[in-house]
C-alpha positions as CSV (number, residue, x, y, z in Angstrom):
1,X,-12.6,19.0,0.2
2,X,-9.5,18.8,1.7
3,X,-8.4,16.2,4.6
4,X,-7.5,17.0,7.9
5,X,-4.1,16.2,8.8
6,X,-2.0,16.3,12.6
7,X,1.2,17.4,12.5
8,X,3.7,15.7,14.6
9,X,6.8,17.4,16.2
10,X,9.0,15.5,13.5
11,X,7.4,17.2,10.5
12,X,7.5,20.6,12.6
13,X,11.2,20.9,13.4
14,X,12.8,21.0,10.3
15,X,12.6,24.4,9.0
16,X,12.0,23.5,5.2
17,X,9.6,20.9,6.0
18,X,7.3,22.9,8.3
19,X,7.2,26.3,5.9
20,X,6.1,23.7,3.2
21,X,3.6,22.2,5.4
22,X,2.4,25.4,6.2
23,X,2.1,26.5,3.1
24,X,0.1,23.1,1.8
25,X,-2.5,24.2,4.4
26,X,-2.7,27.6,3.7
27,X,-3.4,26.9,0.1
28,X,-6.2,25.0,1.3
29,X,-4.4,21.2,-0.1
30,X,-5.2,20.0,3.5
31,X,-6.6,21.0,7.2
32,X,-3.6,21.0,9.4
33,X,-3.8,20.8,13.2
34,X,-1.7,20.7,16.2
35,X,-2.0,20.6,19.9
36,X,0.1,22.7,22.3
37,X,1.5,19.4,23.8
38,X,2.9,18.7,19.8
39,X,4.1,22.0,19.8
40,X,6.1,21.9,23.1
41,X,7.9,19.0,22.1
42,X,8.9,21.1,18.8
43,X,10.2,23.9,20.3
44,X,11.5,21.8,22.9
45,X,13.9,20.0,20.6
46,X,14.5,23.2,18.5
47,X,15.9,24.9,21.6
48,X,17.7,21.9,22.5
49,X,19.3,21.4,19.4
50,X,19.7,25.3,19.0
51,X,20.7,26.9,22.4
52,X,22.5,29.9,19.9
53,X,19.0,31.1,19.0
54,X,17.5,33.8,21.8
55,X,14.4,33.2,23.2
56,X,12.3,35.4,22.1
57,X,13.1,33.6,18.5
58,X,11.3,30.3,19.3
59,X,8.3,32.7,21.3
60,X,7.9,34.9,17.9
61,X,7.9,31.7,15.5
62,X,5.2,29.8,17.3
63,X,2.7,32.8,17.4
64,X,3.8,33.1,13.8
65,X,2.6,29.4,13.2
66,X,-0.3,29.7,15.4
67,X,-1.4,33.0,13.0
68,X,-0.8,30.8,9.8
69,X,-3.3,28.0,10.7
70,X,-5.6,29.8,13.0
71,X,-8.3,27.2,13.6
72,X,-5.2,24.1,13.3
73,X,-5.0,24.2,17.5
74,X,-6.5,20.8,18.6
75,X,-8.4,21.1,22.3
76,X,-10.0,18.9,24.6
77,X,-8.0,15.7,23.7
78,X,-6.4,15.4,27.1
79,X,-8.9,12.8,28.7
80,X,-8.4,10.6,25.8
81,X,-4.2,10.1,25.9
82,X,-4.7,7.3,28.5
83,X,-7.0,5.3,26.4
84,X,-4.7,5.0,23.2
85,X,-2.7,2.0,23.8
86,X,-0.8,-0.8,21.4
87,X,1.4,2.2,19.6
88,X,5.1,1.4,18.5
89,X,6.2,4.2,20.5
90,X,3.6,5.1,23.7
91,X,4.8,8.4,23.7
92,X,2.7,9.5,20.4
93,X,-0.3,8.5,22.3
94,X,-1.4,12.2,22.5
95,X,-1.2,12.6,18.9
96,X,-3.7,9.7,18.5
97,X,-5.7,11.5,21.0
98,X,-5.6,14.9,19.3
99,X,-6.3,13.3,16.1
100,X,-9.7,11.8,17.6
101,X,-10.8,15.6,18.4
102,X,-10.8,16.4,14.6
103,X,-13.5,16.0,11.9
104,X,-13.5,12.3,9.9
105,X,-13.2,12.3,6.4
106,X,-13.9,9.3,4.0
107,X,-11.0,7.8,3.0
108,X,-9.9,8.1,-0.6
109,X,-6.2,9.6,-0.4
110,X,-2.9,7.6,0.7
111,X,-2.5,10.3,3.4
112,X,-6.2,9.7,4.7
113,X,-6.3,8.7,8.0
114,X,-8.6,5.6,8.0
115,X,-7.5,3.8,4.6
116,X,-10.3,0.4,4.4
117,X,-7.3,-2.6,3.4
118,X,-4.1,-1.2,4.2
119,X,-2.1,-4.0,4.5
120,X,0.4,-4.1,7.7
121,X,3.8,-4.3,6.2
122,X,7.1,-2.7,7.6
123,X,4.9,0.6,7.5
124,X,2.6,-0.8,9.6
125,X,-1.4,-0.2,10.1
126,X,-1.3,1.2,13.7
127,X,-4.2,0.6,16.3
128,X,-7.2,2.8,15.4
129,X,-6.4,2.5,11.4
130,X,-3.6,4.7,11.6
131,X,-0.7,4.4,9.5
132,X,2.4,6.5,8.6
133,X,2.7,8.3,4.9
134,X,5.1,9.4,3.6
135,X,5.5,13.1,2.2
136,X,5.5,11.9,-1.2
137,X,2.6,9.7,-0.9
138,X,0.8,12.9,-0.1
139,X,2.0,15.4,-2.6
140,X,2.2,13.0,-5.2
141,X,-0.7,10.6,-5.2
């Protein structure tokens, strides 16, 4: 069984990065999901950093994403973005929240959300049991 993972606007905005990502959740390796609010601030920064690109670009590539993972948009997590407090950075609150709308899976895999032990070094343990992994934790554990 494959775990669930969120995908943040930082893993989304690099082009290489987000095919791959896509790709590892196509082939079934993991259950991605997203909420339109983690999309926004993709294509927010993309057409930031990107003014060349038309429009219609960045409105094609997000239906395009949204047809790759078509049950990976997270709903109903609104209420919950107030709650999540004691993050390093308060503006990730809404990831927390999206992440508490999707199915919980026994931990048993460094990129597993709820690891039992993980100690809280530099890559700290964040409130709720949340804590960062790297890519290579993931592909390579």
């Amino acid at each position: 069984m494959s775990f669930v993972v969120v995908y943040d606007a930082n893993v989304l905005y690099p082009n290489a990065l987000r095919d791959l990502l896509i790709r590892v959740a196509q082939a079934g390796l993991v259950q991605a999901r997203w909420s339109d609010q983690i999309l926004d601030e993709t294509f927010a920064a993309l057409r930031s950093n990107r003014p060349d690109v038309p429009e219609p670009k960045w409105h094609r590539l997000r239906e395009l994403m949204s047809r790759a993972i078509r049950d990976g948009l997270v709903v109903g997590y609104e209420s919950l973005i107030d709650a999540v407090q004691g993050l390093p950075d308060p503006d990730d609150r809404h990831v927390v929240a999206a992440d508490s709308r999707t199915p919980q899976l026994t931990p048993s895999h460094p990129c597993d959300r709820r690891p039992p032990g993980v100690s809280g070094r530099s890559r700290q343990t964040r409130p709720f049991g949340y804590r960062r992994a790297r890519s290579n934790e993931c592909f390579f554990a």
